[in-house]
C-alpha positions as CSV (number, residue, x, y, z in Angstrom):
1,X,55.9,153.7,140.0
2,X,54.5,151.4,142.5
3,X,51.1,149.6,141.9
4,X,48.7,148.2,144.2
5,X,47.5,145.0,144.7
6,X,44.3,144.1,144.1
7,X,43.8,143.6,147.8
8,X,44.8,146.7,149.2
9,X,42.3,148.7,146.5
10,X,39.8,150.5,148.0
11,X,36.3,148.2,148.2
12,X,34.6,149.9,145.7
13,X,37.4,149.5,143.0
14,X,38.3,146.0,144.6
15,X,34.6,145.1,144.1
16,X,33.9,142.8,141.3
17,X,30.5,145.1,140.5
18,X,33.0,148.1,140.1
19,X,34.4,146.7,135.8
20,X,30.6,146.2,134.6
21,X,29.5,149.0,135.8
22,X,32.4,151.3,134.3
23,X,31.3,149.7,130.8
24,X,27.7,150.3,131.1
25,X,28.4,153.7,131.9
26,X,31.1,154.1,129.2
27,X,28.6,152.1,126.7
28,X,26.0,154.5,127.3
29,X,28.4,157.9,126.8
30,X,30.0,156.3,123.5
31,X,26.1,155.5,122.2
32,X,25.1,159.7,123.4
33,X,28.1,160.5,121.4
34,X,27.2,159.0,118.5
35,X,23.8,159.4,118.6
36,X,22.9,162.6,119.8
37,X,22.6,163.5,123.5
38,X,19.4,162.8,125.1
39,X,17.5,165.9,126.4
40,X,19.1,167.0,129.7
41,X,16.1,166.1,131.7
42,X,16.3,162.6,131.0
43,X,18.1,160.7,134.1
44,X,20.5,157.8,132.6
45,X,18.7,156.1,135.9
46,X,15.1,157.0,134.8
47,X,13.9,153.6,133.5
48,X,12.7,153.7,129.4
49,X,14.6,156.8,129.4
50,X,16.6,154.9,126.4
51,X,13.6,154.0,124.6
52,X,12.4,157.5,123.4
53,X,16.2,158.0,121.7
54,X,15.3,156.0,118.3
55,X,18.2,154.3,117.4
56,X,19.0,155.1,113.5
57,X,21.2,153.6,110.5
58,X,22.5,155.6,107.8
59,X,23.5,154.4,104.5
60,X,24.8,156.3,102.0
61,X,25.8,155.4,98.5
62,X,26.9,158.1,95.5
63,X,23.2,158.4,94.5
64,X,21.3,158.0,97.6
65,X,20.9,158.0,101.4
66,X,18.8,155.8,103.0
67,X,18.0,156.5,107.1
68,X,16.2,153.8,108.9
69,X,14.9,154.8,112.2
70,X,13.7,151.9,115.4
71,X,10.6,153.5,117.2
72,X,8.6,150.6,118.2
73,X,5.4,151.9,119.9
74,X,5.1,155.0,118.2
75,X,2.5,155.2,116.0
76,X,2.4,156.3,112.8
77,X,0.2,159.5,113.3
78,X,2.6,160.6,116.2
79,X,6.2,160.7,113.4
80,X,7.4,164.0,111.5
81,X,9.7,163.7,109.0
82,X,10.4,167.3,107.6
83,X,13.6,168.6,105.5
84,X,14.8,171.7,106.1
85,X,17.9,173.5,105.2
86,X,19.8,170.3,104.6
87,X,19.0,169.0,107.3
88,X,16.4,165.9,108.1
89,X,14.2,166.4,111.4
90,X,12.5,162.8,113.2
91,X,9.8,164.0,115.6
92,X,7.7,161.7,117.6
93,X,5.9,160.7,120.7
94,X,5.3,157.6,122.4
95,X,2.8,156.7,124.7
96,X,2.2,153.3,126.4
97,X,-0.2,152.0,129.4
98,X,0.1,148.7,130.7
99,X,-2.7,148.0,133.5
100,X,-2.2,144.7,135.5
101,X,-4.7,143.5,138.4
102,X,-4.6,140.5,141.1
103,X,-6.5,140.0,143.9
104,X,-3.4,141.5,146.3
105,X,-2.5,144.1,144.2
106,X,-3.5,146.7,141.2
107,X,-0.6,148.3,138.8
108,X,-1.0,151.0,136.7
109,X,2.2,152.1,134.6
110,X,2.3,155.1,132.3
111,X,5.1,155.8,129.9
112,X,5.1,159.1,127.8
113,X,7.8,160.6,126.1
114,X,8.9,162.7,122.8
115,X,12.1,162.5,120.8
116,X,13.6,164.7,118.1
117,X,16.4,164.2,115.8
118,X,18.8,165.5,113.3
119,X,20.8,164.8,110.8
120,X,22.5,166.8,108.5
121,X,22.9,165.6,104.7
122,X,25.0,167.8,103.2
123,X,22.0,168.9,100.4
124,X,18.6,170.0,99.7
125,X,16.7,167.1,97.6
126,X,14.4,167.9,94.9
127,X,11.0,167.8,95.0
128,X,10.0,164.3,94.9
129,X,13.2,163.1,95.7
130,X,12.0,161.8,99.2
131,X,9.7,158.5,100.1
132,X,9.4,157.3,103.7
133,X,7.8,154.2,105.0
134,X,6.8,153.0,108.4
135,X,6.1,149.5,109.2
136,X,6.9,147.4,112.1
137,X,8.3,150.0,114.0
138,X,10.9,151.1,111.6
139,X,10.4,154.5,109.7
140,X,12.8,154.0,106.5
141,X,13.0,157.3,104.5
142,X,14.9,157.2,100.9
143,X,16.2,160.8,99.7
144,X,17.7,160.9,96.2
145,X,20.6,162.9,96.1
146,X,20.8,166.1,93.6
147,X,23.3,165.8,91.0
148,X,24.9,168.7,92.5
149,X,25.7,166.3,95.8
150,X,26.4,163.3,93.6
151,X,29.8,161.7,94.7
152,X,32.2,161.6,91.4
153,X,35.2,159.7,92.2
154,X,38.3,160.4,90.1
155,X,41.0,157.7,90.2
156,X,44.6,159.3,91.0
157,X,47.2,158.1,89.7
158,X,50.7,156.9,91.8
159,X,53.9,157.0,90.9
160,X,56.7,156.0,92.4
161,X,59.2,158.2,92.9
């Protein structure tokens, strides 16, 4: 197997623009996978197209989850949390307009956009069992587990053989 030198690569490889690039772009598939694909008429080059995909932590422990979910901007009218089937739903909307005048010039920008996740929780809580919050532009929703879906961990014992 014979390899090139960097010098005989084709300019667009050679280029040092080439590496960053691949990353961004590998970045951005690695953070769809995890997250949840964006709808597919959302351009990766469509600026703010990231925005409206709310980034979200879960953090599970034997008794509880707790999600939090980023969506600055959105207001608090515009969320929907809902639980159905086992499976959390975030629904939302943002809308922004930024007006900016000189005397050479006049810029208008709109940006409007909706966003809708999932997540799947392995349960149905009880009644009651669910408070959410939103402040700052973070919606944090606590769901007590069932004791059904309560994780018992049995130690197992080794032996050597």
């Amino acid at each position: 197997m014979s390899h090139l030198p960097i010098s005989n690569l084709p300019a667009s490889i050679g280029d040092s623009h080439f590496f960053p690039e691949f990353q961004r772009e590998m970045n951005r598939l690695l953070d769809q996978f995890q997250n949840g694909f964006a709808p597919s008429d959302t351009s990766a080059n469509e600026p703010f197209a990231d925005a409206l995909v709310p980034a979200i932590d879960i953090v599970e422990t034997d008794d509880a989850i707790q999600v939090s979910a980023e969506v600055p901007g959105v207001q608090e009218a515009d969320l929907d949390a809902s639980i159905s089937g086992g499976v959390l739903t975030l629904k939302g909307k943002k809308s922004a307009d930024h007006e900016e005048s000189d005397n050479n010039y006049h810029r208008i920008e709109r940006r409007y956009g909706s966003f809708l996740r999932q997540i799947s929780l392995g349960f149905t809580p009880e009644d009651n069992a669910v408070d959410a919050k939103y402040a700052d532009g973070v919606l944090k929703i606590h769901i007590v587990k069932p004791a059904a879906a309560r994780t018992q961990v049995r130690k197992i014992d080794i032996s050597k053989t």
